[in-house]
N, C-alpha and C positions, 0 to 999 in steps of 0.2 A: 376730572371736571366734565361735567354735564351741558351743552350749549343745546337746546332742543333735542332733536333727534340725535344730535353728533355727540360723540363722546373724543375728548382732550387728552393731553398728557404731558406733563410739564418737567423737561428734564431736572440735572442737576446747574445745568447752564442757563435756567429760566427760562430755555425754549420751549414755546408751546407747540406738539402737534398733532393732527388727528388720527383717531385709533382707530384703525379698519377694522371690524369686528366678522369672521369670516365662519358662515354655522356648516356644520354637516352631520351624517350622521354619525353615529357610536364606535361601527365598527370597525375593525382593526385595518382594513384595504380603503374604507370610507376616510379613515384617517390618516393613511401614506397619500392618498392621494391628493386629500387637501393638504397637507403638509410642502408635498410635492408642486402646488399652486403658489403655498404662500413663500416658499424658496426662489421661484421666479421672481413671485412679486420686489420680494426684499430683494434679489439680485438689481433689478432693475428700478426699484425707487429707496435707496439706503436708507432715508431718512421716516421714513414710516413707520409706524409700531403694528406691529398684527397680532388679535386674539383671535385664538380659535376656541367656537363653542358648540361642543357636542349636543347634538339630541335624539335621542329615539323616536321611530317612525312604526305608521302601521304596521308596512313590510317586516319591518324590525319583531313589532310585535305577536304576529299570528304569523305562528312557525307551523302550524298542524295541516295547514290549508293550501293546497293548490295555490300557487299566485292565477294563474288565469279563471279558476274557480272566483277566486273572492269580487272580477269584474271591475275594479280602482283603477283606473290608470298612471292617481298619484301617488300611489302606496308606499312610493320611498321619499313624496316629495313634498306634500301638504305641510308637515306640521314646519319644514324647512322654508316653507313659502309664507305660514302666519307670522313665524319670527322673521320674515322681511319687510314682512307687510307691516307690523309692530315697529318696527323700526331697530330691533333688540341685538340685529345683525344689518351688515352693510353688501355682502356679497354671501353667495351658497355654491360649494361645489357640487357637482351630480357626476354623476355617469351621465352621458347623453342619453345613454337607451332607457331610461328609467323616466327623462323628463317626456310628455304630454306632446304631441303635436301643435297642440293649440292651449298656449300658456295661460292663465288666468290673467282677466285686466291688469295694466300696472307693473305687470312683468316684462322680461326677455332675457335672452342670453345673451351677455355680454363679451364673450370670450368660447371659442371653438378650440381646444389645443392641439398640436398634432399627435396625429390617433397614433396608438400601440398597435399591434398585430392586432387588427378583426375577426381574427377566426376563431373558430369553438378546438378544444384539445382534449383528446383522450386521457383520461384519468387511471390507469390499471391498478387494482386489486393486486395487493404486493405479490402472491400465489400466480398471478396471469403476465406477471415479468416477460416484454419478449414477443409477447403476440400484440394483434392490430384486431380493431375491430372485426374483418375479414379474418381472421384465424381464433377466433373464439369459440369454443365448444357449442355447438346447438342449444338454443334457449338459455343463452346464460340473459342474464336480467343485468340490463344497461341504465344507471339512473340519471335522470334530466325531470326538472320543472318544466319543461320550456315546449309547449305545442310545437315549435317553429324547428326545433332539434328532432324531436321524436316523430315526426312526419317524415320528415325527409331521409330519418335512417332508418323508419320501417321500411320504408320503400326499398330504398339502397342495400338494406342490409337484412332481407326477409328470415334469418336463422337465430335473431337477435330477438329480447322482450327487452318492452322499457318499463321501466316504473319512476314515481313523482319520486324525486329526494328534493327536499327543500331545507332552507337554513341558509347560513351564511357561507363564505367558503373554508372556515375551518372546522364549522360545522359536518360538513357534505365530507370534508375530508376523512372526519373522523370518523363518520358513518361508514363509509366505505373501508378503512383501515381495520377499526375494531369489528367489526360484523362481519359474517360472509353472506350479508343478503344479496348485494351485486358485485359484479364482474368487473365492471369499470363504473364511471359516471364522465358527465361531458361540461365541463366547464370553458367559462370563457378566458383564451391565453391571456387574453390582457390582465385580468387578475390576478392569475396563478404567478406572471412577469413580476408583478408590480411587487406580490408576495415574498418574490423572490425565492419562487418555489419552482423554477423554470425548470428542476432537474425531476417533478411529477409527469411532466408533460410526454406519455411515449409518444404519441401521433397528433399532427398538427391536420385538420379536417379541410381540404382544400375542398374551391366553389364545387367543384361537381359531383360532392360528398354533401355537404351542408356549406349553403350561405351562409350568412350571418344574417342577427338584428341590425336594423335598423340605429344607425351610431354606435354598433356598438363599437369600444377601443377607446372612443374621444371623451375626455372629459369638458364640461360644458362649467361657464362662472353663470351663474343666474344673479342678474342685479335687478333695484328699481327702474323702471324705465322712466322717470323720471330725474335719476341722480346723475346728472351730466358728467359731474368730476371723475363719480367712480364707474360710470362705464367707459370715460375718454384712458384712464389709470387703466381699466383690465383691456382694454382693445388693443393693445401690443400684445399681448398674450395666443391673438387668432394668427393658428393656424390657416393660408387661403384654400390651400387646395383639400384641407379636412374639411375647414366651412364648405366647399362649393359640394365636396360627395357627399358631404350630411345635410345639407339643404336639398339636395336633390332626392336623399334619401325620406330624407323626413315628408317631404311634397309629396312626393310617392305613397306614402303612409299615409300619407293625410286625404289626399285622392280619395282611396282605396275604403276610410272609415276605417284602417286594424288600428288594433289597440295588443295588448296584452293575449288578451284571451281568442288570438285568430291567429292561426299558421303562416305569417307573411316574413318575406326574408329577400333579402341582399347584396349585390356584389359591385361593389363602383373600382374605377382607375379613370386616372389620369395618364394619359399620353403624350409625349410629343411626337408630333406627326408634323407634317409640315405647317403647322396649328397645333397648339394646343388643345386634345379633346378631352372631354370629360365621357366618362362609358357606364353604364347602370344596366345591371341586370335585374331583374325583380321576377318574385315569383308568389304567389299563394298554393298551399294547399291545402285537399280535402286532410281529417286527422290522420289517415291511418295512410299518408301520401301517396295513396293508390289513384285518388284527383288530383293534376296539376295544370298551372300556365306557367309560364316559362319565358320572356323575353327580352332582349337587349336594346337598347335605343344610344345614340349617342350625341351631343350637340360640341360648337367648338368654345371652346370658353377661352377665347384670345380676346384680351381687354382693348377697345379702345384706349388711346392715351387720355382720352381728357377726361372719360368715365370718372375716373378717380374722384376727380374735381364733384363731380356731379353726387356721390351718396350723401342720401339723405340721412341724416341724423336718425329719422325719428321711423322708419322703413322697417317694417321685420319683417320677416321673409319665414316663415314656419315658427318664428318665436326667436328666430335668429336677429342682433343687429350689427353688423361687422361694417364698420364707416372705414375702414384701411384694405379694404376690398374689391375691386372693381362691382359697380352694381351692374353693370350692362353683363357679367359673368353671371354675378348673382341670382338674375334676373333668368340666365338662360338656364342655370341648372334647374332651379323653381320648375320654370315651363318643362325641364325634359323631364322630372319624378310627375309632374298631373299626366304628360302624354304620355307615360308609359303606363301610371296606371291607367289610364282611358283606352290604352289599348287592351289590355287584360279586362278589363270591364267589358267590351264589345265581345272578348270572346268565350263570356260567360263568368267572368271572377267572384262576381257578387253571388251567386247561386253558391259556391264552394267554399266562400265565406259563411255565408247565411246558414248552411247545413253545419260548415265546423262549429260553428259560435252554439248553435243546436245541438249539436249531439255535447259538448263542450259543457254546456249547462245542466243537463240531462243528468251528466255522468255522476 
């Protein structure tokens, strides 16, 4: 049954109830993962029915192309965002690192969950069994789409080439397995986990190898910002302390103006200290990460008690709305991702963006 925008379902009991309708995309990690959404949900509301409905996305569709080449920021998320805006879905899972800093009107993420490992992992070429990045043959050729990877391991790792692989990850896998064009490739553990492919992963890339993006690990519920019920329904789902590193991260990003197609990368923790702190490293570089900035900031994010009381519904914080959150936290990581990128701004970060995004276009 059809009631406006909502769609029905009427058991064998006469009971009627509403069908969450939950879109993502196609493919096969795009699909464990909302899977893996809509298993919490049904754990936690029994009585609900959930469909899920697949679609294909630009990212999905132009395989041949650079992702920082093509300049979209929503390349995995638009066609996922007109089916909510249609109404044809009620919620969309993402990867957080693929959604936009600055959501389209109408929008927000309703739901932060807690992140999977964030770090990037060596992929080896079945032949390269055994070695590490650091013990690879001179000039073996390293595959990565990702500006933000292949900066930071030219620098780190100057005996190394990288080139674009792009696709999906069984895609990339494949490439790497049947061909001997490269050596390895560097994908992110959190998929390769979720894949259940954990036994690919020889070397885990710790911060002072390669940050990570910007969210990445976390997956994010994007609903109407409008639809009270179903964002109150997925806001048990938020992760606090993912929301408060990916709010901070994300502010930081946002600062900064990166997107895709710029070198910008990440390292948050949370602390107890005699406070709870929250710690963000962020960094840009120039491409070929022979340019860098580099710096830590840290604020305390110990909630007042009454704060609670005080979030605002209708608040987003980077496209984030976490109402089961301290906002006076919320509030502070916000501030610590603008002041750390303001301090990298002061000490020239724009200029090493400005030339990446340049030469980046150029190429």
């Amino acid at each position: 049954m059809e009631d406006g925008p909502y769609k029905y379902i009427r058991d064998g009991t006469g009971k009627v109830s509403r069908v969450i309708r939950i879109g993502t995309r196609k493919s096969q990690l795009a699909r464990i993962q909302t899977d893996s959404v809509a298993d919490k949900l049904k754990e936690l509301y029994p009585d609900i029915h959930l469909e899920i409905i697949g679609m294909s996305t630009t990212g999905d569709k132009i395989l041949d192309t650079a992702l920082s080449k093509i300049g979209e920021k929503s390349l995995f998320t638009k066609e996922l965002e007109n089916a909510l805006e249609r109404n044809e879905v009620d919620l969309v899972v993402h990867s957080l690192k693929d959604l936009p800093t600055t959501l389209p009107p109408g929008f927000t993420i309703g739901a932060v969950l807690k992140r999977e490992n964030p770090h990037d992992a060596v992929v080896l070429h079945p032949k390269n069994v055994g070695k590490t990045l650091d013990t690879l043959p001179e000039n073996s050729v390293i595959g990565t789409s990702s500006l933000r990877r292949a900066a930071q391991l030219k620098k780190r790792f100057p005996h190394l080439e990288f080139k674009d692989i792009r696709g999906n990850l069984n895609t990339r896998l494949k490439k790497l397995d049947e061909k001997a064009d490269f050596a390895a490739i560097i994908l992110a553990a959190a998929g390769l986990k979720r894949m259940g492919w954990e036994n690919r992963i020889s070397q885990i890339l710790e911060p002072e190898d390669c940050m990570y993006a910007v969210g990445q690990g976390a997956l994010a519920v994007e609903v109407r910002a409008r639809d009270a019920d179903i964002l109150e329904m997925v806001s048990v789902l938020h992760d606090s302390d993912t929301v408060l590193r990916c709010i901070a991260e994300r502010a930081f990003l946002r600062q900064l103006e990166g997107g895709c197609s710029v070198p910008v990368a990440v390292h948050t923790e949370v602390k107890d200290c005699q406070v709870r702190m929250l710690y963000l490293t962020g960094a840009v570089y120039s491409l070929d990460g022979s340019d860098s900035l580099k710096e830590t900031m840290q604020t305390s994010i110990a909630a007042a008690d009454k704060s609670l009381e005080d979030v605002d519904e209708r608040v987003q914080r980077v496209g984030v709305t976490a109402t089961k959150v301290s906002g006076e936290a919320q509030d502070r990581a916000e501030r610590l991702g603008i002041d750390l990128a303001n301090l990298l701004l002061s000490k020239g970060a724009k200029e090493i963006l400005t030339v990446a995004k340049q030469l980046n276009d150029a190429r």
